[in-house]
N, C-alpha and C positions, 0 to 999 in steps of 0.2 A: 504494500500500500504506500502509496505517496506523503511526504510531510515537508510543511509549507520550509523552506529552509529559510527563502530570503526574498525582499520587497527590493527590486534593482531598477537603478535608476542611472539611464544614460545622462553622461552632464560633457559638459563643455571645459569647467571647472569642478571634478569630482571634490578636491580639499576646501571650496570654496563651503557646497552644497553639502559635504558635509558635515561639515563644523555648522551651518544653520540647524539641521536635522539633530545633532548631536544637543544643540542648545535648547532648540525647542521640544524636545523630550523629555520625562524621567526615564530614565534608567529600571529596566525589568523584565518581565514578560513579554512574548511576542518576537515576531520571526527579527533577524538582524536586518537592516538594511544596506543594503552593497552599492555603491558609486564608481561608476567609472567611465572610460575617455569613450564616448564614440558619439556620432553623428544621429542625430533625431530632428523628427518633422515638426515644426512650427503648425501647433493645433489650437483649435480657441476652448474648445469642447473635448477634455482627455476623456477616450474610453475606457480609463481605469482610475480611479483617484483617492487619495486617502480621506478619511474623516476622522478628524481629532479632536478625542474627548479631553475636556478643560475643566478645572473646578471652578471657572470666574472665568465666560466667554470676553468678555467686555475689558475686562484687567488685561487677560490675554493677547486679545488686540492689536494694545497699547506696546506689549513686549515684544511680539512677534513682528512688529512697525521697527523698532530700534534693534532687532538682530536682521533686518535687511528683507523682509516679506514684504508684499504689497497687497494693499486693500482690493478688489474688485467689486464688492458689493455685500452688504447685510440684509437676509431674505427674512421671510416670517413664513409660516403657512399656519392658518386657522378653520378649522370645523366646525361650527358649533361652539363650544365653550373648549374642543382642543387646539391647544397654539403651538407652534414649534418654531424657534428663531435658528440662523446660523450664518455663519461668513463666510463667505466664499474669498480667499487670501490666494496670493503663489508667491514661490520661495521665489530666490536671488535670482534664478531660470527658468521663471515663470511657468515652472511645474506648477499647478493648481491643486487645492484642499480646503476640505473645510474644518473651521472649528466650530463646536458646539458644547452645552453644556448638560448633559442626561442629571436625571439625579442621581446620589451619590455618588458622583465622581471625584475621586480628592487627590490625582493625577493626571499627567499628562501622558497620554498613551494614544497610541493607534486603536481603536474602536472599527473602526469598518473598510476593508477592501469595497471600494464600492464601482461597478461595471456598471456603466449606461450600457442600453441592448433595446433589444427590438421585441425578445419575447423572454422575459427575466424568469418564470419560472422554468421553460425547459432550461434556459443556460445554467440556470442553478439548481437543477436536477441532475446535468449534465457535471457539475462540481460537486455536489453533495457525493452521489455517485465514483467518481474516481477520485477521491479523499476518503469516503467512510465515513462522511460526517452525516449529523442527521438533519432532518427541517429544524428550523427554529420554532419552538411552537407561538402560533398565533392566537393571542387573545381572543377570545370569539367576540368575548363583552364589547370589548374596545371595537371590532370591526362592526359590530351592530351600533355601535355610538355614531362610527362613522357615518352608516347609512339611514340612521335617522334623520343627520344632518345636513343628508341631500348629497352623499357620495354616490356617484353611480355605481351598478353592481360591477360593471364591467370594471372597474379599478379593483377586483380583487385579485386579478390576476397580473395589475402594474407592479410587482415588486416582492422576491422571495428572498431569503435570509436563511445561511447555515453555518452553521461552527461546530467545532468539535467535540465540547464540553457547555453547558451552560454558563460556564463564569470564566471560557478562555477567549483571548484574543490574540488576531483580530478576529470580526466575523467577515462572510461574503456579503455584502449584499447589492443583489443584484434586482436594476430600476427601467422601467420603461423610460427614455428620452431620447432628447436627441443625440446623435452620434457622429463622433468622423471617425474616419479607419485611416490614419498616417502609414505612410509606407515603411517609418521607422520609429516606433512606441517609444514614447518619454519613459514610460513604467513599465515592467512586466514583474510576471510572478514567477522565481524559480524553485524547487520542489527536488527534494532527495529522494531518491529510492534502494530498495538491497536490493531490486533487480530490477534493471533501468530494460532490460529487451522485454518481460515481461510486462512489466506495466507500458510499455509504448504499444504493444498488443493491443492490450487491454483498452486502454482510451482509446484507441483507435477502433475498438467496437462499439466503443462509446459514441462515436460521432465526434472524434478529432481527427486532426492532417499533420502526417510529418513534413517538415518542413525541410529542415537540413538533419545529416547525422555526424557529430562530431567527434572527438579524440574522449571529450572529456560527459559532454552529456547532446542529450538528442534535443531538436527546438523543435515545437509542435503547435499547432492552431486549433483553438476549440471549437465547437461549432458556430461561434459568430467570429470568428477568425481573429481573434488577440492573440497572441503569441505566448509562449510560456515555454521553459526552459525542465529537463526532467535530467536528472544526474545521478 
């Protein structure tokens, strides 16, 4: 079985990005992130992007302003009486992320892989599946809240969520919106295995595509064609 090893991030300035990444985090749980030299496409809309949970969104900000992020915009979403705020920031390479603040969060951590896609539950059926992880369970109450609120039904299926454990991170989750597909990903996700020919098998009856095969691990495309690294 597959396990997440590393969140990699092509840069221009790998020590630049990061010593930002290093500062805007605590220190714990959660895959390593890897930085390094190569060439990526100029996207406005990443098809993979981090969300970081914050104990104090707004304090936050202010700090991730003076270690060299920049603002793009402060969203809200409201239901009925449910609100949800966050910021949409990007680092010194205008990689894009969001902070936000859940409750009880009293660090700074990676909270969610989160993939724009076209049809989020199969792709996250499609992950759930070649990881081993399970659905995330969904409040019923809550999504009955929603739809008293005038959510349509058809939004039940904009957006599925999986992790490993219930209290590990990150999780996936995976969103209906818009998308672009770069010919060279700012982010991918790299993944260890104890048998790297077997499990490329395997996803690959999953409904993934190899892509190249190399010395050291194989790169593979899942079924809405993100790239992902298996070693």
């Amino acid at each position: 079985m597959l396990r997440l090893k590393q969140i990699n991030f092509a840069c221009t300035d790998p020590e630049r990005v990061s010593e930002f990444w290093n500062a805007l985090l605590d220190e714990g749980e959660g895959p390593e992130l890897f930085f390094r030299k190569a060439e990526k496409s100029e996207t406005i809309e990443l098809p993979i992007h981090l969300d970081v949970n914050v104990p104090d969104r707004e304090a936050e900000l202010q700090r991730i302003l003076e270690l060299g992020g920049k603002l793009v915009e402060t969203k809200s979403h409201q239901i009925g009486e449910l609100s949800e705020i966050w910021t949409v920031m990007r680092d010194p390479e205008g990689n894009g992320f969001c902070i936000q603040s859940p409750p009880k969060t009293d660090a700074r951590r990676i909270g969610n892989v989160t993939f724009s896609c076209a049809n989020p539950v199969a792709l996250g059926k499609f992950w759930a599946g070649a990881l081993g992880w399970p659905d995330e369970p969904i409040d019923q109450g809550f999504i009955q809240q929603l739809l008293d609120a005038g959510w349509d039904e058809r939004e039940r299926e904009s957006f599925y969520v999986t992790r490993e454990t219930p209290t590990s991170r990150p999780r996936l989750l995976f969103q209906r919106r818009e998308r672009s597909r770069p010919a060279a990903y700012p982010i991918h996700l790299d993944f260890q295995s104890d048998d790297r020919n077997a499990d490329v098998e395997r996803l690959a009856g999953l409904g993934a595509t190899v892509e190249a095969v190399k010395d050291s691990h194989t790169v593979m495309r899942d079924p809405e064609s993100n790239p992902f690294c298996v070693a």
